[in-house]
N, C-alpha and C positions, 0 to 999 in steps of 0.2 A: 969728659967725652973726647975721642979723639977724630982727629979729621980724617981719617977711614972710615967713621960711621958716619956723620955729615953727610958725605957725597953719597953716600948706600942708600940714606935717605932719600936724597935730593934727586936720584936716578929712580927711586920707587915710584915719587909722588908725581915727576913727569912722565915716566910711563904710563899713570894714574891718567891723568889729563889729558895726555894725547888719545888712548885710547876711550873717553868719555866725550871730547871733539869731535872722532870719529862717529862716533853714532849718533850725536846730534846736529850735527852741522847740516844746514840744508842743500836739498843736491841741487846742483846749478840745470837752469832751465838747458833743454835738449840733453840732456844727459839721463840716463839710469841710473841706480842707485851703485852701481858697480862701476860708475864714470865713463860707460861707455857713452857714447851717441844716441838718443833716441832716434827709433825708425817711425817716420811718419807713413800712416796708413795710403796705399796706394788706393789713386781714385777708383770710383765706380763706373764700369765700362757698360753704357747704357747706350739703345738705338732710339732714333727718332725719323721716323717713318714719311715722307710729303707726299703729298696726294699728288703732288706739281712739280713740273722744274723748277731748277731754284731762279725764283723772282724776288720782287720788293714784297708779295705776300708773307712770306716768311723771312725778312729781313731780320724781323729780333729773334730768330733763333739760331742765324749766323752770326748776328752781332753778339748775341750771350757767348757765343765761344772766342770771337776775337777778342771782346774784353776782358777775358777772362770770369765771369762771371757763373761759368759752368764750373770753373776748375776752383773757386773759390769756395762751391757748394760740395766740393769733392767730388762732382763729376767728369767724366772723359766720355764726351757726348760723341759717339758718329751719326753723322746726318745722311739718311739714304735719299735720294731726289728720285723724283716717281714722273708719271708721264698719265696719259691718257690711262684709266682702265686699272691703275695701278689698285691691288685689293689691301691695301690700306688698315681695313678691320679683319681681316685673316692674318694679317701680318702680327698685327696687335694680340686678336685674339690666340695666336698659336704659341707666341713668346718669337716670331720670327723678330719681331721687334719690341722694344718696351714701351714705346709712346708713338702715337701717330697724330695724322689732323688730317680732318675732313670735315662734314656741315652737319648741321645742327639734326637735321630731317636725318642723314645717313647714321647717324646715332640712334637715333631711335626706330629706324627701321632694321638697322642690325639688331638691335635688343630685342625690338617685335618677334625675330627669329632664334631668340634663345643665343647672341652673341653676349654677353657680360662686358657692354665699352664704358668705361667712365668717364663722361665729361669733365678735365680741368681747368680750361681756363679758353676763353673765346674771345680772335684774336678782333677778326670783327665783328663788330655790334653792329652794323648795318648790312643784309647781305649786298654783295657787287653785282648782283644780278641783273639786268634791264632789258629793254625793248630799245632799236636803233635806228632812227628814220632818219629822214633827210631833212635839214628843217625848211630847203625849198616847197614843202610839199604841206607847212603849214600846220600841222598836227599840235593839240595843247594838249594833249589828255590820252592816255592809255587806251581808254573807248573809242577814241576816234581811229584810232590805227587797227583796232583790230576789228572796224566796222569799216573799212576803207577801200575793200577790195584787193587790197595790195600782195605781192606775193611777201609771205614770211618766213624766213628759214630760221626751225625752231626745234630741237630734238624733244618730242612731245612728250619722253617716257620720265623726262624732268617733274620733280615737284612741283616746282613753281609753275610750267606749260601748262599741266594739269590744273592747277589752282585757277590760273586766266580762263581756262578751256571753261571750265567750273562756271567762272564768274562773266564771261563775255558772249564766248560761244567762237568757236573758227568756221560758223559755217560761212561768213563773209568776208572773209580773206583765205586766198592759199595757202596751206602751209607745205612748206618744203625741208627736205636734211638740209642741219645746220653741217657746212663743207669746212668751217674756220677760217680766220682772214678775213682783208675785206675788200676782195678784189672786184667779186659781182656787186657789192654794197655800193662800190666807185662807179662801176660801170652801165646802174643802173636806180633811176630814181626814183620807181615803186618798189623797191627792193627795199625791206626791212627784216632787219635778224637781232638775234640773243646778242648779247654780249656781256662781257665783265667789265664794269665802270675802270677798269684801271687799265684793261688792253684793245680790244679793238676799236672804241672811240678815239685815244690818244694815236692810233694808227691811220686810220680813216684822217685826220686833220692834219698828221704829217705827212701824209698824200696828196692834200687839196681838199679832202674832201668836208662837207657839212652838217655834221650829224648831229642830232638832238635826242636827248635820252631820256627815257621814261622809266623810273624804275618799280622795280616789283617789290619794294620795301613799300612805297606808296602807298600802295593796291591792297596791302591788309597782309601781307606773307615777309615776314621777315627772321626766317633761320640766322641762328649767327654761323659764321662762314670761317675756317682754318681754326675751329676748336681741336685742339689736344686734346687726347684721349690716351686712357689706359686701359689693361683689364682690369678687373673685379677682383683679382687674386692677387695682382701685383700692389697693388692699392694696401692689402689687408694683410699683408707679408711687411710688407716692404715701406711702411705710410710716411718716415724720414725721409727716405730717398725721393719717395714721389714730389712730397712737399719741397723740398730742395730743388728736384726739378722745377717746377712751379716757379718757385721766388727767381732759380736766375733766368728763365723765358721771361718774369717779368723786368727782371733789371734788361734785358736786352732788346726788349720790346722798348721801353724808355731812351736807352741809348739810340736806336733804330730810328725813331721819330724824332729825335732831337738832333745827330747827325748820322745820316744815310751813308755817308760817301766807303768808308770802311769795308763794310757788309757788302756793299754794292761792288767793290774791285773784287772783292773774292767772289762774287755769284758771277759774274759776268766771264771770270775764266773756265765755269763751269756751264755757264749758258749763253753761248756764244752767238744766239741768236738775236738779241740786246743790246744796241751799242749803249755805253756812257751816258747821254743824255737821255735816250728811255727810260736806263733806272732811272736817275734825280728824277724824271718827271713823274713817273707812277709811283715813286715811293711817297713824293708832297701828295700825289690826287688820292691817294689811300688815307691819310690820316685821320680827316672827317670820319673814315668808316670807322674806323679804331678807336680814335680817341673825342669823345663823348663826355657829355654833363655826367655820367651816372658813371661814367671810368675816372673822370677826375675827384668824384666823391668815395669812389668804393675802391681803383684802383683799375689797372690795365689787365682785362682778360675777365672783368667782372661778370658772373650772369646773374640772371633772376630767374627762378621758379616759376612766375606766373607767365614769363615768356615760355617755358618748356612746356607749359601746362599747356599754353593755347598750340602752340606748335603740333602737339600731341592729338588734340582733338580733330585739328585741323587735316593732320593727316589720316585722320581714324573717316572725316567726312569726306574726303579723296577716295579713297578705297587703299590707301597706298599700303595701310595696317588697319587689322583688324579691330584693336583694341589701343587704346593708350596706357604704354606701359608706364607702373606706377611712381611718381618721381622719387617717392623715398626710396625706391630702389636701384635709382641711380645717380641722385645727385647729394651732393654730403656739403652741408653747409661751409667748409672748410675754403670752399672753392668756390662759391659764392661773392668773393671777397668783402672787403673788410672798411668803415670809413677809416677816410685816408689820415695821417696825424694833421694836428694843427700844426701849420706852420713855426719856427723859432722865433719869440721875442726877442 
């Protein structure tokens, strides 16, 4: 045999080979089979609707986007910031937005009317609701204030006014429009009004003034308060994306409570009516409402059914709705949350 055939050979069998390497060799990660570049899928451009300007209420749903936590779940969240009035569940229910928040009762009074909201995740477990007196003036108990004569400024078309109206009676105190602020609250010492546990008290005592708070979680009415919501369609289309939402509201809800300061520089260029130590301060006096025995066992934004159940009833003995609409029809255990892992040995 002569070395002309040899190499004819030896040029065969590596052709053989390379071309058998070629189709098995595995393709390197980011690459297509053609050695291009993989294209990574662009995020999901989704809205999120506030019922409020941006404050320490919804701190983890700006802290989810600082940390990245939205864009880890593959979303590209815009956050709309809302104000007095703002319609929140039309917004929801029309696809003007994907997700909103609003209270517990407004959920079920949209539904009452044929709106489709789904509750996913509720930020507080206790509502911020209260009564605001003077504690010059000695009051221990809800009963006493609103058996006191005193004038009250109280927007009565409220759930909760209603629920008191219910269970007290206003025929022995004034009641007047709630104006907001708490300028008359300063300026006068039978004056008592509504308030949110995290804003006009902490302003009242950065003023001088004394205020002692009753609240309406107490008194037997306790809505959870900046629950998330979706619609019914978007839910049953779309149940990855929802649930992603979900998971990073709650990584930023975590982040949020554990350090404010972040979330808190960005809201404050957006709500300039707030200095610096506002936020830090309402963001520490919210925690209690948020984070709970049954959020540290189930997880942050946890609900229970038999709180919607009573809520339900309770607005059906209001007059506020006719009927209570039925839970399986709006609440999906998924979003219920979950016990939380055992810690790492």
């Amino acid at each position: 045999m002569n070395k002309a055939w040899w190499l004819g050979v030896l040029c065969c069998l590596t052709a053989v080979w390379g071309c058998s390497k070629d189709k098995t060799e595995p393709v390197s990660a980011g690459q297509t089979a053609s050695g291009t570049a993989a294209t990574k899928p662009a995020p999901a451009k989704v809205k999120l609707a506030l019922d409020w300007v941006p404050e320490p209420e919804f701190g983890g749903f700006y802290a989810a986007r600082e940390i990245g936590a939205f864009a880890r779940h593959e979303l590209e969240v815009e956050i709309l910031g809302g104000g007095a009035g703002a319609p929140v569940a039309q917004m929801v229910a029309t696809g003007q937005a994907d997700f909103g928040t609003t209270s517990a009762d407004s959920v079920l009074t949209a539904r009452a009317r044929g709106v489709d909201l789904v509750p996913l995740f509720a930020t507080y477990q206790t509502t911020p609701h209260a009564l605001m007196a003077h504690a010059s003036k000695g009051f221990t108990s809800m009963a006493q204030v609103l058996t006191s004569g005193s004038t009250v400024a109280l927007e009565p078309g409220l759930a909760y006014a209603q629920f008191l109206k219910k269970k007290y009676g206003f025929d022995k105190v004034k009641i007047v429009p709630y104006d907001g602020g708490v300028a008359r609250f300063l300026a006068d010492k039978d004056f008592v009004q509504q308030c949110f546990l995290t804003s006009e008290p902490l302003a009242a005592k950065k003023q001088g003034g004394d205020p002692v708070l009753f609240k309406v979680a107490d008194e037997g009415f306790n809505p959870y308060a900046t629950v998330v919501v979706t619609r019914g369609e978007l839910l049953k289309q779309q149940p990855e994306r929802v649930r992603a939402f979900v998971d990073a509201v709650r990584e930023g809800w975590r982040a949020y409570l554990d350090n404010p300061k972040q979330a808190n520089d960005v809201m404050a260029k957006l709500n300039t009516t707030m200095d610096a130590e506002t936020f830090a301060r309402v963001a520490e006096t919210q925690k209690p409402l948020i984070e709970t025995d049954e959020t540290r066992a189930k997880g942050l934004g946890a609900m229970s059914r038999e709180r919607w159940e009573t809520l339900g009833q309770q607005l059906v003995d209001l007059g506020i709705i006719e009927k209570t609409p039925p839970v399986d029809e709006y609440l999906r255990p998924e979003f219920l949350g979950a016990p939380a892992p055992a810690p790492a040995k």
